[in-house]
C-alpha positions as CSV (number, residue, x, y, z in Angstrom):
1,X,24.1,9.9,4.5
2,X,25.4,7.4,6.6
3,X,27.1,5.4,3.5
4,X,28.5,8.6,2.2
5,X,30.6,9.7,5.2
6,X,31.7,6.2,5.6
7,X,33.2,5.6,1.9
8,X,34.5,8.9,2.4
9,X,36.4,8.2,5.2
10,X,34.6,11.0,7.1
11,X,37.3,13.2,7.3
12,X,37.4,13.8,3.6
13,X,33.9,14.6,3.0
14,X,31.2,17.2,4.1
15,X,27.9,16.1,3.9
16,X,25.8,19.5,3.7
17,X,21.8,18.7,4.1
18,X,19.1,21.1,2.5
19,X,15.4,21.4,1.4
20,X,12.7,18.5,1.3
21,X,13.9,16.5,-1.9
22,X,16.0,16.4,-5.0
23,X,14.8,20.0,-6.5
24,X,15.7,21.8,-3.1
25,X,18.5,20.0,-2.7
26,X,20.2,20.6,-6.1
27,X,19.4,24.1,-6.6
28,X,21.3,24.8,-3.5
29,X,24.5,22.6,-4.9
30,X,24.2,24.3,-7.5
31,X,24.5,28.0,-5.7
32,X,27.5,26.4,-3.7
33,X,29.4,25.5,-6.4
34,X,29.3,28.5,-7.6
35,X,30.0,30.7,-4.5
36,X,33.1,28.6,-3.3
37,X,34.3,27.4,-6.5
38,X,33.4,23.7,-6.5
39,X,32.8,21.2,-9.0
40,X,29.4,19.8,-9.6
41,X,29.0,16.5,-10.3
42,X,25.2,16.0,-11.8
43,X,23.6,13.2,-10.4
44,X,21.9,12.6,-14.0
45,X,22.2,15.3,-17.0
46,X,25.6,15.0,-17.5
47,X,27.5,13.0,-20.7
48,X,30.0,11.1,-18.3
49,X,26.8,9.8,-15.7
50,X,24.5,8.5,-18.5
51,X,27.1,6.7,-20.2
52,X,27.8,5.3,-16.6
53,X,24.7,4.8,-15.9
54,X,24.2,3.5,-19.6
55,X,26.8,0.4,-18.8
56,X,23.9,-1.4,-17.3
57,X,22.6,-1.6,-20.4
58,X,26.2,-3.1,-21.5
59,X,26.2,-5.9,-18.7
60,X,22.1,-6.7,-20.0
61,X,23.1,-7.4,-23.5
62,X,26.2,-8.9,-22.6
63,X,24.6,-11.4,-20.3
64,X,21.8,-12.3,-23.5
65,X,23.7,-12.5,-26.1
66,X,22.8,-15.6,-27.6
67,X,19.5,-15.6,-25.7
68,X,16.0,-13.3,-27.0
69,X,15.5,-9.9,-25.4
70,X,11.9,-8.2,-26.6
71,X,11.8,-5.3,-24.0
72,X,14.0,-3.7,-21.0
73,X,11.8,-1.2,-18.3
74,X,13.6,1.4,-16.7
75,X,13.2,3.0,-14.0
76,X,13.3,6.9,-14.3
77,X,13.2,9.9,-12.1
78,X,15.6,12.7,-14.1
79,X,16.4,10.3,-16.7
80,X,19.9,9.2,-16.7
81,X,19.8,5.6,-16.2
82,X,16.7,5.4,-18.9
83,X,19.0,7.6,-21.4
84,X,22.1,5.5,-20.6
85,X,20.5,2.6,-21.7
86,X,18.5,3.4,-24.2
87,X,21.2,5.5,-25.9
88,X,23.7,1.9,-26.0
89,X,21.1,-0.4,-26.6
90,X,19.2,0.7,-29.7
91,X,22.3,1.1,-31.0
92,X,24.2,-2.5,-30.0
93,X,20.7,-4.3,-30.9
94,X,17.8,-1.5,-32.3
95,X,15.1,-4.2,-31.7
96,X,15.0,-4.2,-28.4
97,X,12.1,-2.1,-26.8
98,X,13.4,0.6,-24.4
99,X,10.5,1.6,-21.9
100,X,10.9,3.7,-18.8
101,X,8.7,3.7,-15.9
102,X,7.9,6.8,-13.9
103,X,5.7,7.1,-10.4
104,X,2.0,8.4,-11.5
105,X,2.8,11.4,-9.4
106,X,6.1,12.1,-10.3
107,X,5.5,11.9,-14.6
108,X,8.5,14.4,-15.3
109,X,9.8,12.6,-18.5
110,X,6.8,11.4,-19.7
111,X,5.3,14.7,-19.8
112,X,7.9,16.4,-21.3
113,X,8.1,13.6,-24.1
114,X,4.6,14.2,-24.5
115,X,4.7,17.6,-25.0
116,X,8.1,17.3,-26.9
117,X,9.9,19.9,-24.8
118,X,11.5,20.2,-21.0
119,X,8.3,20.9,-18.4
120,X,9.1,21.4,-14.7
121,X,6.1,19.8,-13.1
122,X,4.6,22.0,-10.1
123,X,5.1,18.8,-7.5
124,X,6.1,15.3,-7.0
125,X,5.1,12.7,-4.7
126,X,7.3,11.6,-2.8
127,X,6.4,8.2,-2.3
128,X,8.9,6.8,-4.8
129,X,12.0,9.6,-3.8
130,X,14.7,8.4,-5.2
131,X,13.0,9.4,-8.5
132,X,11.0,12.2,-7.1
133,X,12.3,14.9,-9.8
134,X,10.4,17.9,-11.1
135,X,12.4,18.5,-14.0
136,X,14.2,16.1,-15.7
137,X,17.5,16.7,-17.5
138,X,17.8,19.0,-20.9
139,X,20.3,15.8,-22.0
140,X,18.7,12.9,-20.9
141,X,15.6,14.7,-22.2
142,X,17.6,15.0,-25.8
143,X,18.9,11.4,-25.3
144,X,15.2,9.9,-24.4
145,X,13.5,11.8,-27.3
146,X,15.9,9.7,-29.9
147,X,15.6,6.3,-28.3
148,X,13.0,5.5,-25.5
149,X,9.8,3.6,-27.2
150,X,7.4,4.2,-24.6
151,X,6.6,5.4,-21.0
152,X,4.5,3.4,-18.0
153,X,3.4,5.5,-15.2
154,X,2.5,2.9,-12.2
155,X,0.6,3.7,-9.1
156,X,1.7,4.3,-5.2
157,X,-0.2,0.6,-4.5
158,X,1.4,-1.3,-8.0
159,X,4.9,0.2,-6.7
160,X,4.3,-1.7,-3.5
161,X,3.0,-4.5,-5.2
162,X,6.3,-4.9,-6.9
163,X,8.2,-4.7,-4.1
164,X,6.5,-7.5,-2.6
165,X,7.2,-9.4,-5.9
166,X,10.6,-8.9,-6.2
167,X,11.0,-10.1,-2.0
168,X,8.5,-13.2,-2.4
169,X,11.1,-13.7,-5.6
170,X,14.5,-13.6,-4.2
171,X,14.2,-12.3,-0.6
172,X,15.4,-8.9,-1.5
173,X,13.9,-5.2,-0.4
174,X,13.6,-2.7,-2.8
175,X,13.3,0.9,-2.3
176,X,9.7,2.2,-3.7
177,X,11.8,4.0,-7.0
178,X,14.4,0.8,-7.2
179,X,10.8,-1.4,-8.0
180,X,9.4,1.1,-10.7
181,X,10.5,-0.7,-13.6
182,X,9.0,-4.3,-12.0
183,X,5.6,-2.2,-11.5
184,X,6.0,-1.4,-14.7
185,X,6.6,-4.9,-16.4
186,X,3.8,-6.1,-14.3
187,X,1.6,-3.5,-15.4
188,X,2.5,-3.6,-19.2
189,X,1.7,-7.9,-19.2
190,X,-1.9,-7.1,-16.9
191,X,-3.1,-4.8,-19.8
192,X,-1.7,-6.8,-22.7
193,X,-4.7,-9.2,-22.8
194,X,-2.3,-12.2,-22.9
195,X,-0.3,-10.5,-25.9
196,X,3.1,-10.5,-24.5
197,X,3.1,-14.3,-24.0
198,X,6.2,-16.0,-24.2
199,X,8.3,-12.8,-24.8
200,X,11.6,-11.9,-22.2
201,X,11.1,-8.8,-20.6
202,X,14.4,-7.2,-18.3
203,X,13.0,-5.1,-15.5
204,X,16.0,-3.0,-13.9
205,X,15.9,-2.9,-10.2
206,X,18.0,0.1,-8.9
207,X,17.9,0.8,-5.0
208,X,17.8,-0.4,-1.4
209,X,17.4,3.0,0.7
210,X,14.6,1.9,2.6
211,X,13.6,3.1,5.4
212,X,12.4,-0.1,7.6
213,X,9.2,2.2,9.2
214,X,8.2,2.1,5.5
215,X,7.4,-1.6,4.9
216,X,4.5,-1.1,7.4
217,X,2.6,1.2,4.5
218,X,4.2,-1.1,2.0
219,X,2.7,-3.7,3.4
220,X,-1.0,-2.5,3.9
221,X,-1.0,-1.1,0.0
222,X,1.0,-4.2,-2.1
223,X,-2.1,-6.6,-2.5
224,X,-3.6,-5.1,-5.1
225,X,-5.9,-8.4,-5.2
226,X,-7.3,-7.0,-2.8
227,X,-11.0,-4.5,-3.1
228,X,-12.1,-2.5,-0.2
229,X,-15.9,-1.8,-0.2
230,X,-18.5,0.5,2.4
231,X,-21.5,-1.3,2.6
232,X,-24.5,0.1,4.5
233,X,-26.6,-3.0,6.4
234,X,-30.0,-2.9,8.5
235,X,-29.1,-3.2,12.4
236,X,-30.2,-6.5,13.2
237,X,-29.6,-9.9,14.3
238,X,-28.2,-12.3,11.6
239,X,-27.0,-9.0,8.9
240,X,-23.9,-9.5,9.8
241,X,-24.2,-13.4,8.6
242,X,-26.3,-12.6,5.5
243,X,-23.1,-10.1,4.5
244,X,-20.4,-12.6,4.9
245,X,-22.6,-15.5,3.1
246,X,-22.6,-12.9,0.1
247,X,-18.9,-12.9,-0.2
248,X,-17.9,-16.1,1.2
249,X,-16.1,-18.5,-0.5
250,X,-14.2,-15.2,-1.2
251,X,-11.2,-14.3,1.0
252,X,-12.4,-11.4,3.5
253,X,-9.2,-9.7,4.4
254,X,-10.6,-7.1,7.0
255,X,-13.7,-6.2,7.9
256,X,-14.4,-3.1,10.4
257,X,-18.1,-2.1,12.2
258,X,-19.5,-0.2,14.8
259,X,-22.9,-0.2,16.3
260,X,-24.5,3.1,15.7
261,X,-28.0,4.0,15.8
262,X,-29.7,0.9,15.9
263,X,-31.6,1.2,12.2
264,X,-28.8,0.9,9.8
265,X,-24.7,0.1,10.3
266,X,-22.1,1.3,8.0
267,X,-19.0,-1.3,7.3
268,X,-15.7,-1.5,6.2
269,X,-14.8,-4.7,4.2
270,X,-12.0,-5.9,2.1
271,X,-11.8,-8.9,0.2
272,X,-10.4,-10.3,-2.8
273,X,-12.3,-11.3,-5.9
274,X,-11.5,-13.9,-7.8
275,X,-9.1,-13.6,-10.8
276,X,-7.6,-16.8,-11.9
277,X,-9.9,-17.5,-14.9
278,X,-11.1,-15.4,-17.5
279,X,-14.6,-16.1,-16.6
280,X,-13.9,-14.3,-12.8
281,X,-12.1,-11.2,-14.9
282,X,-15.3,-9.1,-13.2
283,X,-15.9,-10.8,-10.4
284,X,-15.9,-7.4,-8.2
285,X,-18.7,-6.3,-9.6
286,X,-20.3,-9.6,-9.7
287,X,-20.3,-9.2,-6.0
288,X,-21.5,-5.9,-5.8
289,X,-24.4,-6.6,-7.6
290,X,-25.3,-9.5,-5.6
291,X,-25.1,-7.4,-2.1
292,X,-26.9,-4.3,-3.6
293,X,-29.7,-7.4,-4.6
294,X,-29.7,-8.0,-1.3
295,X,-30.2,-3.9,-0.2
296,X,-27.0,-3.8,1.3
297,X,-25.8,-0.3,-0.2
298,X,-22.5,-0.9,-1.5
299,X,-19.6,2.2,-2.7
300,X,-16.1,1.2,-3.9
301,X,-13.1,2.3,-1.8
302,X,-10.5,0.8,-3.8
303,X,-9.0,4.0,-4.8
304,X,-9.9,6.6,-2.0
305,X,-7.2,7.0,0.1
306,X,-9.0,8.4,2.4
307,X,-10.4,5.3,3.6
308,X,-7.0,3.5,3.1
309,X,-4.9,4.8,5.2
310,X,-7.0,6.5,7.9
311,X,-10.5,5.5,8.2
312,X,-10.4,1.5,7.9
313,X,-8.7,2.2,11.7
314,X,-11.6,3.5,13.3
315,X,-14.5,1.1,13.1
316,X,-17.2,3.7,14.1
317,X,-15.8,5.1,17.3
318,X,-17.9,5.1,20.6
319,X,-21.5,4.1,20.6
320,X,-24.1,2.6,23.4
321,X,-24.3,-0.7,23.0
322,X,-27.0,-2.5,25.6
323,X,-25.8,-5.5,27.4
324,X,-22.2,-5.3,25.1
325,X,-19.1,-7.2,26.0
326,X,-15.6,-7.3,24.4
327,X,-13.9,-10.0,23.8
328,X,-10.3,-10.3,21.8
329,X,-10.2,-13.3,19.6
330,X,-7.1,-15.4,17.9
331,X,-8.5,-16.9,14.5
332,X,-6.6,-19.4,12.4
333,X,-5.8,-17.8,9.0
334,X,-7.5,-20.1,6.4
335,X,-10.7,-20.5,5.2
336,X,-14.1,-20.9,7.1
337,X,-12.8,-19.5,10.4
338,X,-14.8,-16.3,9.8
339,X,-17.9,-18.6,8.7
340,X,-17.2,-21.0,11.7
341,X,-17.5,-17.9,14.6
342,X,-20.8,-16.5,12.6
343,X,-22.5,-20.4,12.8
344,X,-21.7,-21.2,16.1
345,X,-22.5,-18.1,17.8
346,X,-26.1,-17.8,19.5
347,X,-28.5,-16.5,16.7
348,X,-30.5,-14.1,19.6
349,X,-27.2,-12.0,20.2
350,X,-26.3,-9.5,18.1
351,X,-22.3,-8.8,17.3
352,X,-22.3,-4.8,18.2
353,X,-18.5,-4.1,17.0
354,X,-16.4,-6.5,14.7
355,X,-12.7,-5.3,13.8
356,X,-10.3,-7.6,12.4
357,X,-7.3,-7.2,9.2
358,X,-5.3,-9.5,7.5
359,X,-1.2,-8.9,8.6
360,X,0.3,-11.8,7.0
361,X,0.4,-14.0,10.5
362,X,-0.5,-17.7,11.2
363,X,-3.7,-16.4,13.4
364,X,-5.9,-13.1,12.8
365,X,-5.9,-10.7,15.8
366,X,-10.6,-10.3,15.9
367,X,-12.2,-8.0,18.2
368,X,-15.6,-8.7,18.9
369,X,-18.6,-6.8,20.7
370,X,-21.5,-9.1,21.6
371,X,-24.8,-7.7,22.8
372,X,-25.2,-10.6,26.0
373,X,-28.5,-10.0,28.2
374,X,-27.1,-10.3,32.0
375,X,-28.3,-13.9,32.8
376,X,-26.8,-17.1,34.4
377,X,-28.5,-18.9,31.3
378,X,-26.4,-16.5,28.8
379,X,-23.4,-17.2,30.6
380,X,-23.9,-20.8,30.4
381,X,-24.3,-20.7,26.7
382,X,-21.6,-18.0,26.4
383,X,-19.3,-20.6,27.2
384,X,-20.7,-23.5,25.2
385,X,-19.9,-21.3,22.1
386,X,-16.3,-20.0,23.7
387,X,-15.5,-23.6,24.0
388,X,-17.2,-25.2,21.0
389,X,-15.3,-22.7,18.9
390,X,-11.8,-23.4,20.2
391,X,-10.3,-20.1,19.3
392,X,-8.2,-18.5,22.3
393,X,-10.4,-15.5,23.5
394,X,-9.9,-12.8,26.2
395,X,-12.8,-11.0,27.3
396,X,-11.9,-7.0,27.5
397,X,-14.9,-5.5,28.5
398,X,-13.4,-4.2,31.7
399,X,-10.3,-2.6,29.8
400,X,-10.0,0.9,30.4
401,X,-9.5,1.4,26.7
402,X,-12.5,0.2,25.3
403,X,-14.6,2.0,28.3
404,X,-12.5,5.7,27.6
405,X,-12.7,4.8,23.7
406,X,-15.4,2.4,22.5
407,X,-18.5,2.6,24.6
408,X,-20.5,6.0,24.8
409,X,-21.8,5.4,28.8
410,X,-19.4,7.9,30.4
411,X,-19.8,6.3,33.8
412,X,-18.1,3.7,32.4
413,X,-15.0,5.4,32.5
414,X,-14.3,8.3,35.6
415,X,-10.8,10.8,35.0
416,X,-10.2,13.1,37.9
417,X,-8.7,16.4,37.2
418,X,-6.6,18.2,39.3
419,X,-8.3,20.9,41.7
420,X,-8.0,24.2,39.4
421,X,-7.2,26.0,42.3
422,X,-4.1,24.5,42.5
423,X,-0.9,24.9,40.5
424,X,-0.4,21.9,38.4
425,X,2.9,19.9,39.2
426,X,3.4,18.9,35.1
427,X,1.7,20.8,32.3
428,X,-1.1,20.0,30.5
């Protein structure tokens, strides 16, 4: 919006905000035009846009013309770029494969391809909004039923994965509908079973509107390496080490618990299987197997959002914990240091809360609850391990967060309310 009133000068353009997203948006364009007398510029199903749009596909075969070109994605929300395109390239050089990329949630064209007529889809995510379009154009429609070869429809977490491709690649930030058509090269060579090998593939990147508060969910969703699992393990001293010896040499990501009721402890882990060779193609549920071998009860949260984006945060809530104390850890990102701490701490005590997750830094940010009879002989070896160990440690069991939040002993923690006699001076 910002950009518009600026290349406009600001005194020779209006910019008029309405609805949600595009659909909202448009169809009250549309009613203006028509009430004062304006002239609508489409943003997509018009002649004069594709073919503008279509000149990317000029500057592509321009720039290869002496060089192989097998396949060119394209991103697509109503389908003007994608029409564009498609409608100059199969006819400058026909052998070239023309394949757009939608959001899974947002599958306008390819469901209206599939169906060989116009749909208007009931909703749209919005994750990918720049391409967030419930019907796509009667034009580019035409214009895509003549020339596109095929249709990808790529995930909210391969979308992110993309974009963290493209800014490992050349430092660049993509908005979530600007990377569809890298999601979708990326997707198209993972299912190809080695297939596409040695073939030049043009992914169109279109976009940078994003919004910097966005590269925080961006972030947590692009490693699709990455498996998230609930496993269910028996409330005892050394569980916590027989899980980890299960996964390790694995790379464990994040891994959330809570004490609970002293029989059985439910846990959020996330780690990443290996994938390099074709031997390791299965190696998630080469692990599974071996924990559920082990009775630890395992179920799959790869996909359940649910657990994604809210409940990996809470790590069991409050509980009573005999004897715990809190301490905040710094471990060094790489190998072992997870394995290190579970070795060196004192085999009697049992680790009552455990909360750490992987955020890209040089040292992961670990908070621990150990169960630590009240002895001088504890404290002695409490600080034979904290100085064995070597990782910077603050001890938080006196912060008035954990005692209102973590711990269920209410005398822990003491609020006073104001008298209710009284008129309170701010409202509550």
């Amino acid at each position: 919006v910002a950009a518009v009133r600026h290349h406009g000068r600001n005194s020779q353009v209006e910019v008029r905000l309405h609805g949600s997203n595009y659909d909202e948006a448009a169809a009250e364009a549309t009613r203006l035009a028509a009430e004062e007398g304006l002239t609508m510029v489409h943003p997509f199903d018009d002649p004069q846009v594709i073919a503008g749009q279509g000149t990317v596909g000029v500057e592509i075969l321009k720039q290869t013309v002496s060089e192989r070109v097998d396949a060119i994605y394209v991103c697509c929300g109503g389908g003007g770029m994608l029409a564009g395109i498609a409608a100059y390239v199969k006819r400058v050089r026909p052998g070239v494969r023309v394949i757009g990329v939608e959001a899974a949630d947002a599958p306008g064209m390819t469901e209206s391809l599939r169906r060989g007529e116009v749909v208007t889809l009931p909703s749209v995510g919005l994750f990918a909004d720049g391409a967030a379009v419930r019907r796509v154009g009667d034009e580019t429609f035409r214009l895509c039923s003549a020339h596109v070869d095929e249709m990808i429809l790529v995930s909210t977490d391969e979308i992110c994965a993309a974009i963290k491709s493209v800014y490992n690649d050349a430092r660049v930030v993509l908005e979530p509908a600007g990377a569809l058509g890298v999601a979708g090269i990326k997707k198209h060579v993972a299912q190809s079973n080695g297939t596409m090998k040695n073939q030049t593939l043009v992914a169109i990147t279109s976009g940078a509107n994003m919004d910097f508060d966005r590269l925080r969910f961006v972030s947590e969703h692009a490693d699709v390496s990455e498996r998230m699992i609930a496993v269910t393990i028996p409330e005892r001293v050394g569980a916590f080490r027989a899980l980890y010896d299960l996964i390790w040499p694995r790379n464990v990501t994040e891994f959330s618990y809570r004490y609970a009721d002293g029989q059985s402890a439910n846990v959020i882990l996330s780690f990443q299987p290996y994938t390099h060779t074709d031997s390791d193609a299965d190696d998630f549920s080469e692990v599974v197997k071996g924990l559920e071998k082990d009775f630890f009860q395992c179920t799959d949260l790869s996909k359940n959002m649910l657990a994604k984006t809210h409940a990996r945060y809470f790590g069991g809530g409050r509980a009573s914990a005999p004897d715990e104390r809190l301490f905040r850890f710094e471990f060094p990102e790489s190998p072992g240091a997870l394995k290190k701490f579970l070795y060196s701490l004192n085999v009697s005590w049992n680790v009552s809360l455990f909360h750490y997750r992987n955020h890209g830094d040089d040292f992961g940010r670990v908070l621990v609850g150990i169960q630590i009879p009240n002895s001088d002989a504890n404290e002695v070896k409490l600080q034979d391990f904290l100085d064995n160990l070597g990782y910077v440690c603050t001890e938080e069991t006196d912060n008035e967060v954990y005692k209102r939040f973590m711990t269920a002993d209410d005398s822990n923690f003491a609020y006073s309310y104001p008298d209710e006699t009284t008129e309170p001076t701010t409202p509550r």
